[in-house]
C-alpha positions in Angstrom: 0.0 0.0 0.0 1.7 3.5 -1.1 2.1 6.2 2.0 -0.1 9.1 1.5 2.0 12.0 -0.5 3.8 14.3 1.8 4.9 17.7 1.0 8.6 19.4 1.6 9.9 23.4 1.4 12.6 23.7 -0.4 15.1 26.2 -2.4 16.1 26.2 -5.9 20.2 26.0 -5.7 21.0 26.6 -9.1 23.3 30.0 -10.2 19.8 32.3 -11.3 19.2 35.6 -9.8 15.2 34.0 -8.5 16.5 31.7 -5.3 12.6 30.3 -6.1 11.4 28.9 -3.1 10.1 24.9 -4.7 7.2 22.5 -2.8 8.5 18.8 -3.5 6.0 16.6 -3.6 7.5 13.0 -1.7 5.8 9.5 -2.5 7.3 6.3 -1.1 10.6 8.1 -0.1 10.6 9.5 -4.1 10.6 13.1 -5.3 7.7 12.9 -8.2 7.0 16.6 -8.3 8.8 19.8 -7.6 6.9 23.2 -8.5 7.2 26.9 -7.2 6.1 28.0 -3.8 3.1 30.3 -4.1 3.2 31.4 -1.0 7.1 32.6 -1.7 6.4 37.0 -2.5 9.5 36.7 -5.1 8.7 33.2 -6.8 5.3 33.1 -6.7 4.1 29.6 -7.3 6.4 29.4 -10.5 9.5 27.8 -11.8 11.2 28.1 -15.0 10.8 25.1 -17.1 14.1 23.9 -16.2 13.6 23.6 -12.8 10.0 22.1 -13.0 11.8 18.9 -14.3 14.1 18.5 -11.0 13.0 15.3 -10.3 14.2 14.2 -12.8 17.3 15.1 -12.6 17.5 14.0 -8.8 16.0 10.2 -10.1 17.8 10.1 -13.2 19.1 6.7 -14.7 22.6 8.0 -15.0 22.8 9.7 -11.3 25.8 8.4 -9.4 24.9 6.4 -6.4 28.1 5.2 -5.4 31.8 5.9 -5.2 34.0 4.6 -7.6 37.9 4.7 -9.0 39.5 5.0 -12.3 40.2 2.1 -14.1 40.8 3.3 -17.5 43.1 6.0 -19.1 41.8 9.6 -17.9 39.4 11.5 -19.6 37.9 7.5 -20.8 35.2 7.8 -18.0 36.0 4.1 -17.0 35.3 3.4 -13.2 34.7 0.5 -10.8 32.5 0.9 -7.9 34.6 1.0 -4.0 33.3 1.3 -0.8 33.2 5.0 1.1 36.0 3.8 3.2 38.3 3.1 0.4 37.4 5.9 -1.0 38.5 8.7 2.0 41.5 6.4 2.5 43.0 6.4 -0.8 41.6 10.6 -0.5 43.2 11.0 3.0 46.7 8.8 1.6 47.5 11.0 -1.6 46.1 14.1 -0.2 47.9 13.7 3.2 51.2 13.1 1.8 51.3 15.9 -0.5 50.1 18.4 2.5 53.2 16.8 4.4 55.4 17.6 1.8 54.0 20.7 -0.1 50.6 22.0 0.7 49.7 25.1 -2.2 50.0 21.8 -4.5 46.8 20.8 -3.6 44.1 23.4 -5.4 40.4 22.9 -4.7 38.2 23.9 -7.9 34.1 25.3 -7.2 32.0 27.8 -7.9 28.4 27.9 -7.9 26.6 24.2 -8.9 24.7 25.3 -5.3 24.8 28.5 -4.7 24.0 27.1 -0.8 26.5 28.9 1.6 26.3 25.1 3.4 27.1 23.3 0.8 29.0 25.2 -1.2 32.1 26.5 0.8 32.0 26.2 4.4 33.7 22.5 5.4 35.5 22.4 1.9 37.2 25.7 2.4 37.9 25.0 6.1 39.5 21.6 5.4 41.8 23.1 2.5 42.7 26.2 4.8 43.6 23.6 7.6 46.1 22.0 4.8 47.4 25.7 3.8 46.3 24.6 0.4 46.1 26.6 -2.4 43.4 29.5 -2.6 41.1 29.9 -5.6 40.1 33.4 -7.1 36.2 32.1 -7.6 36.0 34.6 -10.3 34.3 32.8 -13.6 31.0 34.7 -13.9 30.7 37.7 -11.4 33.6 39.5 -10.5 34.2 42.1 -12.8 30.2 43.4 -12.1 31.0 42.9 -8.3 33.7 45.0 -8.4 32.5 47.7 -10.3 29.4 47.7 -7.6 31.7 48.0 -5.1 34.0 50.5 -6.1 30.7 52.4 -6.9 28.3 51.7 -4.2 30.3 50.1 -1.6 28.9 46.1 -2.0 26.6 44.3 -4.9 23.7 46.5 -4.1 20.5 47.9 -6.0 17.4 48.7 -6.4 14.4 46.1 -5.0 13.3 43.2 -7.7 9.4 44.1 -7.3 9.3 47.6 -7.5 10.3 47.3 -11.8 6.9 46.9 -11.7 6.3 50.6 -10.7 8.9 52.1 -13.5 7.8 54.4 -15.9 11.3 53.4 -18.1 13.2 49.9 -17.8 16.7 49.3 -19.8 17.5 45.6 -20.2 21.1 46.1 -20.0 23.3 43.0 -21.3 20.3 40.8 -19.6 17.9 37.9 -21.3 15.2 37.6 -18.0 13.2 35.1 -20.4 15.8 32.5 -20.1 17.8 33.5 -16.8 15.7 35.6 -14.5 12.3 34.3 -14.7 10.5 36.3 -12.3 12.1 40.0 -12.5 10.8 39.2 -16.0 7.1 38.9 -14.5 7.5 42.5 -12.7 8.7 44.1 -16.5 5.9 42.9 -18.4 3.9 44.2 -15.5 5.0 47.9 -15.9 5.1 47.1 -19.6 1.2 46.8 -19.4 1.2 50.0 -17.4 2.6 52.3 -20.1 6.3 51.6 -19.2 9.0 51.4 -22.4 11.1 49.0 -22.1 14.6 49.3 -23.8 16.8 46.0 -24.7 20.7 46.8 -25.6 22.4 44.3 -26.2 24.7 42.6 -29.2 21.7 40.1 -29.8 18.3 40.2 -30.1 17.4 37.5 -27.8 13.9 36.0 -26.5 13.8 39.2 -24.3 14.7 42.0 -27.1 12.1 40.5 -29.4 9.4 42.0 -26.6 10.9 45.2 -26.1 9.5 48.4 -27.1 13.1 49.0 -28.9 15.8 47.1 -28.9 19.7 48.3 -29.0 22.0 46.0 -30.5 25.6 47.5 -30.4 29.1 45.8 -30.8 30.1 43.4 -27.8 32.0 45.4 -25.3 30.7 49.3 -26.2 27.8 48.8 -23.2 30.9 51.3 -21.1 31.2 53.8 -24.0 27.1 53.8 -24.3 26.3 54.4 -21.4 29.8 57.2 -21.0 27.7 58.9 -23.8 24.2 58.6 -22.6 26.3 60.9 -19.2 27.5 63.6 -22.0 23.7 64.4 -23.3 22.5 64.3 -19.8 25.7 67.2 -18.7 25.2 68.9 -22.0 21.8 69.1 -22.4 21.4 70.0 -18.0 18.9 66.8 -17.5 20.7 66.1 -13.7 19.5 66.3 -10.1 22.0 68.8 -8.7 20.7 69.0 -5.5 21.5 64.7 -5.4 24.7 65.0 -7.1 26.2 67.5 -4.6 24.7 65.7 -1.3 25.5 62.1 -2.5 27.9 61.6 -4.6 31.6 62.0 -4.8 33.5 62.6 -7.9 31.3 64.5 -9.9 33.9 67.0 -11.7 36.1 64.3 -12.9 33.4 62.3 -14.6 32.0 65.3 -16.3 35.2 66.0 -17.7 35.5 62.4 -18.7 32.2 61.9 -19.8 32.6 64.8 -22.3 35.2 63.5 -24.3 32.0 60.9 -25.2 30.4 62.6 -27.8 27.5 61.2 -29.4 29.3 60.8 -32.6 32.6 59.2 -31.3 29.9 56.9 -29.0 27.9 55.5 -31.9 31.3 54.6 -34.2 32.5 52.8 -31.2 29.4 50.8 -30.6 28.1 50.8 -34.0 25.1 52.5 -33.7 23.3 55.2 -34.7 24.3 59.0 -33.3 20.3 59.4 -32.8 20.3 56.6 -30.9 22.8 58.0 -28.0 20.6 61.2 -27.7 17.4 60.0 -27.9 18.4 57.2 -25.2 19.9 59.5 -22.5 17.0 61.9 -23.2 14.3 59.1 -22.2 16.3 58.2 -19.4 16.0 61.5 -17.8 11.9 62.0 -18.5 11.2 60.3 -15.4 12.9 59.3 -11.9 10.8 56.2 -12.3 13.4 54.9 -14.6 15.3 51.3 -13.5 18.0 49.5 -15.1 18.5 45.7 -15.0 21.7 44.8 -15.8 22.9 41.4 -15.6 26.5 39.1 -16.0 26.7 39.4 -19.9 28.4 42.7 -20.1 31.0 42.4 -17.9 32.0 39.4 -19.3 34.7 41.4 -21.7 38.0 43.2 -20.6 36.3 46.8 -19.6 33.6 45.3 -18.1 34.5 45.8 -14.4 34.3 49.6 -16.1 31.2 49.2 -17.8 29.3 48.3 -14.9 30.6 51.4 -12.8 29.5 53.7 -15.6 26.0 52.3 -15.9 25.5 52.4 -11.7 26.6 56.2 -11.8 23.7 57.1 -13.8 20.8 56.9 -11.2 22.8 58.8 -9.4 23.5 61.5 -12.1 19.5 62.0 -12.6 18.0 61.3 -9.1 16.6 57.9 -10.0 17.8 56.7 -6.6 14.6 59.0 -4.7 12.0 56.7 -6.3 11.8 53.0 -5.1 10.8 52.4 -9.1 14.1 54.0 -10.0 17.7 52.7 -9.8 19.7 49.8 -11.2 19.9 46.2 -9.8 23.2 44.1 -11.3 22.8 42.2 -7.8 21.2 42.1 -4.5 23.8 39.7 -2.8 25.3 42.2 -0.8 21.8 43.0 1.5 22.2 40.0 3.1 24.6 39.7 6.1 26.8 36.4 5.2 29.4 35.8 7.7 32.2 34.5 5.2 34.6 34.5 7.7 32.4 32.3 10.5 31.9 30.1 7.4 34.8 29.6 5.9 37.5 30.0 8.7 40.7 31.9 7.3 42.0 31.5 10.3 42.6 27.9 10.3 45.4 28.4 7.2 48.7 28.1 9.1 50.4 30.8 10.3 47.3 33.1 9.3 47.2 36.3 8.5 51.0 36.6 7.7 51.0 33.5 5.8 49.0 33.6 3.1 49.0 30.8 0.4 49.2 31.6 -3.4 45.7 32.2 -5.2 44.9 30.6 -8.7 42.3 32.2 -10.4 39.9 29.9 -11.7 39.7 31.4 -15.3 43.4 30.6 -15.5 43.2 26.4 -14.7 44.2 25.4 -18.0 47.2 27.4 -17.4 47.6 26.5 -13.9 47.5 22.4 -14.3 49.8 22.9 -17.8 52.4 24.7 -15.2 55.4 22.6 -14.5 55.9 25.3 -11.4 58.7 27.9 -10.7 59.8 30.2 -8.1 57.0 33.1 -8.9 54.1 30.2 -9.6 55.0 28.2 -6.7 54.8 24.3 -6.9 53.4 22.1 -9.5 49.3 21.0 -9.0 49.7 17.2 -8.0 46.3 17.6 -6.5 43.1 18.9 -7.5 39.4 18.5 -5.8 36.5 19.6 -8.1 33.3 20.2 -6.5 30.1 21.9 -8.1 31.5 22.8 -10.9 33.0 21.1 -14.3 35.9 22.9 -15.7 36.6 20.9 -18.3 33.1 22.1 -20.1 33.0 25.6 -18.4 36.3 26.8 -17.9 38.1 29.0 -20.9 40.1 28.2 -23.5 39.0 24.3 -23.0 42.1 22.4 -24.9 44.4 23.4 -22.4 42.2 22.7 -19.3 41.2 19.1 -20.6 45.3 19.2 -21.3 45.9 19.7 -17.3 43.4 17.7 -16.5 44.1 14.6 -18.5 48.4 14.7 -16.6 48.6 11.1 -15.5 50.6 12.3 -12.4 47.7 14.7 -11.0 45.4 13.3 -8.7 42.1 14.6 -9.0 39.1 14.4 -7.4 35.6 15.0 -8.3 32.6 15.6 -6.1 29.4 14.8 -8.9 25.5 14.0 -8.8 26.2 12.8 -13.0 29.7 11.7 -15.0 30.1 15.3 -16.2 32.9 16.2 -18.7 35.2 16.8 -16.2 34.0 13.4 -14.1 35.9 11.2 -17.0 39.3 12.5 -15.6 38.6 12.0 -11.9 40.8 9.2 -10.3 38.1 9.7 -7.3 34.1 10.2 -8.2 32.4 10.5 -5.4 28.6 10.9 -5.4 27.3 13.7 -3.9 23.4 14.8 -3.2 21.2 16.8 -4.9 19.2 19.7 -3.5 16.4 17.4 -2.3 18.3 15.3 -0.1 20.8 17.7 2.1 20.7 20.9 4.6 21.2 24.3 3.0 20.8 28.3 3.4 20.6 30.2 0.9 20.5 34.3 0.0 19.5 35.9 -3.2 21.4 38.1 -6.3 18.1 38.9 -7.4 15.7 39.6 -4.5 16.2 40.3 -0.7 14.8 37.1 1.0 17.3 34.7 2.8 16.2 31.3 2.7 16.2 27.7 4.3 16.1 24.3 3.0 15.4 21.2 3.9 15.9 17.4 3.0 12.5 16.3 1.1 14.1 12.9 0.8 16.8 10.6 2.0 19.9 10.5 -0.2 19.8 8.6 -3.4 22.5 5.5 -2.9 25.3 5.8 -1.1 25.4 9.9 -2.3 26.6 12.3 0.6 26.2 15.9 0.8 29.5 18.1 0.1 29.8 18.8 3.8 29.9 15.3 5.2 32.1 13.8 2.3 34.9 16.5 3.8 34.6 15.6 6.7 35.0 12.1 6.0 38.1 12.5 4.4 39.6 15.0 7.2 38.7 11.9 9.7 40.3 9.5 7.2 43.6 12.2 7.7 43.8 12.4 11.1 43.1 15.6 11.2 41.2 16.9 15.1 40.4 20.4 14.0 36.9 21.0 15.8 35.8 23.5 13.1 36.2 20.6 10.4 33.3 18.2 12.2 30.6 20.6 12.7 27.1 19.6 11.7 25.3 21.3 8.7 22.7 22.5 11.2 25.9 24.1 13.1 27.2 25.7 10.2 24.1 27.0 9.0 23.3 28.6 12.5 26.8 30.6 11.3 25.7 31.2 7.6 24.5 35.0 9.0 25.6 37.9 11.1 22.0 37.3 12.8 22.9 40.9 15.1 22.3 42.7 11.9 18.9 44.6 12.0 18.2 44.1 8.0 17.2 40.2 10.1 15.4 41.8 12.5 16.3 39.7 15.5 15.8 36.2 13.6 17.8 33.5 14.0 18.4 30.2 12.5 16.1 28.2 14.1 13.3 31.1 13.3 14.6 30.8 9.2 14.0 27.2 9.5 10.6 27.5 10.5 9.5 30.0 8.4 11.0 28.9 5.4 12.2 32.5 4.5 12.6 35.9 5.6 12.4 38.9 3.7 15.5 41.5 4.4 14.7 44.9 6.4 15.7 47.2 3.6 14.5 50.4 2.7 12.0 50.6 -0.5 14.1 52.8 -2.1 17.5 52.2 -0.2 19.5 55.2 -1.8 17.1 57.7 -1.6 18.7 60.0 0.7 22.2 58.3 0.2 23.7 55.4 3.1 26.2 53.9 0.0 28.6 51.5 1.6 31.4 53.1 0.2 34.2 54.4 2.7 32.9 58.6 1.5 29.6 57.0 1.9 28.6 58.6 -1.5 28.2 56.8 -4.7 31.8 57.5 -6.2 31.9 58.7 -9.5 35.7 58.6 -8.8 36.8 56.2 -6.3 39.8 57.3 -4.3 40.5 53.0 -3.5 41.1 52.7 -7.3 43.5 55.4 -7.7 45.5 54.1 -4.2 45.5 50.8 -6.3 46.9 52.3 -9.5 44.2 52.2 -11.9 42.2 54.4 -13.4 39.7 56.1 -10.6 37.0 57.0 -12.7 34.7 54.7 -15.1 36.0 54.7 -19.0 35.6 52.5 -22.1 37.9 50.0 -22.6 38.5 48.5 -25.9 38.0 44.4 -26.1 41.0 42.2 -25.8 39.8 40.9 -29.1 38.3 43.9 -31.4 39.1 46.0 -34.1 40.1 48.6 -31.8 42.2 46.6 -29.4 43.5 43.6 -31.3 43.4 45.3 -35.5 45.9 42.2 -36.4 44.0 39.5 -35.0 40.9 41.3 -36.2 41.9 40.9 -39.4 42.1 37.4 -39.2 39.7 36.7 -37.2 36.8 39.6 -38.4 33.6 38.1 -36.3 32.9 38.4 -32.6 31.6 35.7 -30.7 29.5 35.3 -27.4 27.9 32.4 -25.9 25.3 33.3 -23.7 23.1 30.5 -22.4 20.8 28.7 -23.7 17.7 28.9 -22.0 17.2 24.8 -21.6 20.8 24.8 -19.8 22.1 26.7 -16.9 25.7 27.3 -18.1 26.3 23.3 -18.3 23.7 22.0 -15.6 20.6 20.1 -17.3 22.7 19.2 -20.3 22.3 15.8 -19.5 18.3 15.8 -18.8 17.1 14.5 -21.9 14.2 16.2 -21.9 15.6 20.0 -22.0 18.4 19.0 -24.1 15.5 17.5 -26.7 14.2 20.3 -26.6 17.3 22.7 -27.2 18.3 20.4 -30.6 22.0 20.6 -30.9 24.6 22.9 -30.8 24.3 25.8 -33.4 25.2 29.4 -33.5 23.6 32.4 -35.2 24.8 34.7 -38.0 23.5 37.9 -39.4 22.8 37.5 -43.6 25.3 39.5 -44.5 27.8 37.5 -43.2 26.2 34.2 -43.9 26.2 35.0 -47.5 29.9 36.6 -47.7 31.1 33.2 -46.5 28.6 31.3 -49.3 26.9 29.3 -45.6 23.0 28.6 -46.1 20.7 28.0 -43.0 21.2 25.0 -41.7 24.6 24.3 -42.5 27.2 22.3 -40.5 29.7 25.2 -39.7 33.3 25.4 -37.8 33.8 27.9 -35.8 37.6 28.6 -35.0 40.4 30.8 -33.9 44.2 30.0 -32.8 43.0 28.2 -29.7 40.8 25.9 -31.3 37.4 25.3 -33.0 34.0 23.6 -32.6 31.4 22.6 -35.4 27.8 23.7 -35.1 24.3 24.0 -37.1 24.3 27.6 -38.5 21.0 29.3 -38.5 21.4 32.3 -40.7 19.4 35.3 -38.4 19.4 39.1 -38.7 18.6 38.1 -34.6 22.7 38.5 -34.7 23.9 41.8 -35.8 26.3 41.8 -38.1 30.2 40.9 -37.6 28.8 38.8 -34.9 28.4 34.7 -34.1 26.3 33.7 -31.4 26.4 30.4 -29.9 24.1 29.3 -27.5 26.4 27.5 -24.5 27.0 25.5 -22.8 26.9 22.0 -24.3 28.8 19.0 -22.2 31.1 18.1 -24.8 30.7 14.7 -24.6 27.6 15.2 -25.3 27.8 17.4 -28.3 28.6 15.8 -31.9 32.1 16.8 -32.5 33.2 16.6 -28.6 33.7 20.2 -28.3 31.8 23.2 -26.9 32.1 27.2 -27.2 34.5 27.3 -24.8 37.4 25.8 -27.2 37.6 29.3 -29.0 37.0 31.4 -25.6 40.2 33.1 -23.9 42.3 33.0 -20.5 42.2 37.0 -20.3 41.0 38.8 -17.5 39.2 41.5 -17.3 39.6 45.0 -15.8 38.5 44.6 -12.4 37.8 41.7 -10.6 40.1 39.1 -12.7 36.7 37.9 -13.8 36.5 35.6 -17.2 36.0 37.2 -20.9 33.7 35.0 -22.8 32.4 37.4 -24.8 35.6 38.9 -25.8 36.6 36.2 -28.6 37.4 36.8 -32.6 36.7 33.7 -34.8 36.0 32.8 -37.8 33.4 30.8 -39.6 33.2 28.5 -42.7 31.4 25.6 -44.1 32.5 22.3 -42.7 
């Protein structure tokens, strides 16, 4: 006789601005439903399509249930099943003697596969601070826009999610909210029904341009120069709030003096868009202080885009936008909440703390870091590398090299995986870990201001552990006695928050746990009479902790890496510019393997405008390869006007294993950085195209 259907609260993990809150419906121990909360203000009883098929993900076929060990050559995917206890010993054996010997050769390798502060770096980053590891720069999607926030405003800080749907004006800014950020989406088309324009700029016109009132397509990497010259019409022409500009800013004379040299004309041959345009922008703009601006990840992703974010956060500022809760600019909401890294994550554990501090790899560097053989300003080979929610050899740039480091007979890696991922194949350790469903987590939001709890709907699949308790396992296996590294998830989760902080009024774990969710004390329009986090608190125009640093205190455009302007040689060979935004059935590579979504997606293809479909004699529907000097990849072409011209876009990101030549978008992308942050430059890549 089946048991009655029972009903869990629970928190989507996955790297989206929403952090919807999910009812999983539990029959026989079985997750055979997972939908939104409706009770939940942000989520509203709906998830993206995605995330409505979680269950099957969590029940796949293919789901690891058990540990296992290489048997074949790496990067073959050939395992045999072990027990847990051979596992952590052979973990505890290699990893122990390399501490011993030389500890910053061990490098552990996440980012966000749960964006769970549990799950995702508490144990893990206390047991490889206990070893004096290595430290990673987690720096593959967000840093660039984090740092501009914060060199701006202080922290990643903005305007609140719901009140969009109060703005008179709404700019779109290097953001597709159809296919990553679901529910802001729902609060646009609400203002959009109540006389609001909404603008789209960006390089494509995606899902989300098509249902714009206009749409804004300049080059890839201009979005700093636009908005430089949307600040000249609004000086020239006098459309500021003077009376906010002098209270609460800082820096005001320098950027009008910068922002000057950004005429109209120069701005439009740099983005390659009409003069009109510019003006008739920055005039909208300033018709209303009900005007927000919704920028998300895509435009930083390119050398000035740490820049291009600051100039696009001083405009609220510029026109008073900031005294309407309907006005301002949301990139990310992360910083409301108060996290407690440090409680967390314990830097103090690392030997000989603060003054020894071990080297940092930055994650959009691995393929250079495993291909190092080591030297005095490197530091020591990587024998050792421990991959957890993540799989850099799929997401990580320029992918030859990484799946070059990763495939080094002598470097023992492990991976902590719910599937056999890309990366899995070169594991000499896969260790299955639990799904969403089945663990403890806390969560906070990029894209609203709730903090969240969840809870295990269901026991784990198989042997599966969660991150947390397959750490400590392996620190028992060491030896190792450090108190910090046996807590219990509900321990570290009563540490996730600064719970003295008012914006919690007075809650603690235990009170998040009931509820489910707590909405942040925050004030509906937080800037409105100033309080940036900044050390002037002012939003600074010119920010005195840049110029201490060296660089350049004040925003400015910054050609691409690879561009006419920055790179003429290479652009000469290489005359198209490519980005690889995702595909709205994937979350960057998560659900690739669901065969449902990925049905649905097709197969890898990538778009091109007419013009330079028909200069290269491809049809629609041709098998293209796309290539540069670091490699290529072979796609579907469908020939679009969707793509402006001199530009490829290809929908990302395929597991390569799973795609039809083994290779994905990230074969062409580079290893550059960007500006600020040392974040990663996807969408500063030259190609080329032909037939295949």
């Amino acid at each position: 006789m089946n048991a009655p259907a029972e009903f869990a609260r629970a928190v989507c993990p996955h790297d989206c601005p929403d952090t919807c809150a999910m009812r999983v419906t539990v029959e026989n121990g079985r997750a055979i439903k997972v939908s939104g909360d409706p009770d939940h203000p942000p989520t509203q009883g709906v998830l993206c399509t995605k995330v409505t098929r979680y269950a099957e993900r969590v029940h796949h076929p293919k789901r690891l249930t058990q540990p296992m060990k290489r048997v074949g050559r790496k990067g073959e995917g050939r395992f045999e099943p072990i027990s847990w206890d051979e596992a952590t010993r052979i973990a505890a054996e290699r990893l122990g003697e390399i501490a011993r010997r030389a500890p910053e050769a061990i490098l552990p390798y996440s980012y966000a596969g749960t964006m769970g502060l549990v799950q995702g770096d508490s144990i893990a980053q206390r047991f490889f601070h206990k070893l004096g590891a290595s430290r990673l720069d987690r720096a593959i999607c967000a840093a660039a826009g984090a740092a501009g926030l914060r060199y701006t405003f202080g922290s990643s800080l903005g305007m609140l999610t719901e009140y969009f749907a109060e703005s008179e004006v709404i700019l779109i800014w290097g953001a597709n909210p159809i296919a990553s950020n679901l529910h802001f989406w729902t609060r646009a088309q609400e203002a959009k029904r109540n006389g609001a324009k909404l603008i789209a700029i960006d390089p494509y016109r995606s899902l989300t341009a098509e249902k714009c009132h206009q749409h804004i397509a300049l080059k890839p990497g201009t979005d700093g120069a636009l908005a430089l010259g949307m600040m000249h019409v609004l000086i020239t022409e006098d459309r500021l709030d003077h009376d906010y500009i002098a209270a609460h800013t800082h820096g005001f004379d320098a950027l009008k003096a910068r922002a000057l040299i950004y005429t109209p004309a120069r701005v439009a041959a740099i983005c390659g868009i009409e003069e009109q345009v510019v003006v008739d922008l920055a005039r909208l703009y300033a018709s209303t202080r009900k005007t927000a601006i919704r920028m998300n990840y895509g435009l930083q992703r390119v050398r000035g885009g740490g820049n291009a974010v600051r100039a696009i956060a001083c405009l609220p500022a510029l026109t008073g936008a900031w005294r309407e809760r309907a006005g301002g600019v949301l990139l990310s909401s992360s910083g409301w909440a108060p996290v407690d890294a440090n409680a967390l994550q314990r830097p103090d554990l690392i030997p000989g703390w603060p003054q020894h501090q071990p080297r940092i790899v930055n994650m959009n560097q691995i393929g250079d870091a495993l291909t190092h053989t080591g030297d005095a300003a490197f530091g020591p080979k990587v024998e050792a590398i421990v991959v957890y929610n993540s799989n850099p050899v799929a997401v990580a740039p320029e992918s030859a090299k990484v799946a070059a480091g990763f495939a080094r007979e002598d470097l023992f890696t492990i991976v902590l995986e719910q599937f056999q991922t890309d990366t899995a194949d070169y594991a000499d350790l896969l260790l299955p870990a639990t799904t969403q469903l089945e663990h403890l987590d806390v969560h906070k939001s990029y894209g609203h201001t709730h903090v969240m709890a969840n809870l295990p709907a269901i026991a784990p699949v198989g042997e599966a552990r969660p991150n947390t308790e397959i750490f400590r396992c392996i620190a028992r296996a060491m030896g190792l006695i450090e108190p910090a590294l046996f807590e219990s998830d509900e321990d570290v989760a009563a540490q996730a928050f600064d719970w003295s902080d008012p914006a919690l009024g007075g809650a603690d774990w235990a009170a998040l746990k009931r509820a489910g969710w707590l909405k942040l004390d925050i004030p509906e329009a937080p800037f409105a009479n100033g309080g940036f986090r900044t050390p002037t608190g002012k939003c600074e125009f010119r920010s005195e902790a840049l110029a201490k640093a060296g660089l350049d205190p004040l925003p400015d455009y910054l050609p691409p890496h690879e561009s006419a302007d920055g790179s003429p040689e290479l652009a000469a060979r290489y005359p198209l510019a490519m980005i690889s935004p995702p595909a709205r059935n994937f979350l960057n590579s998560t659900f690739v393997n669901v065969e449902s979504l990925r049905a649905t997606e097709g197969e890898p293809h990538v778009d091109l405008h007419p013009a330079d479909a028909a200069l290269r004699e491809i049809a629609d529907g041709d098998e293209v390869r796309v290539f540069n000097d670091r490699g290529s990849m072979r796609a579907r072409a469908r020939v679009t006007d969707r793509a402006r011209s001199g530009l490829v876009v290809g929908l990302s990101i395929w597991w390569k294993k799973l795609a039809p030549d083994g290779r994905n978008a990230n074969e062409v992308t580079s290893q550059a950085l960007t500006d600020l942050g040392g974040s990663a430059t996807f969408y500063d890549c030259l190609v080329e195209v032909e037939r295949a």
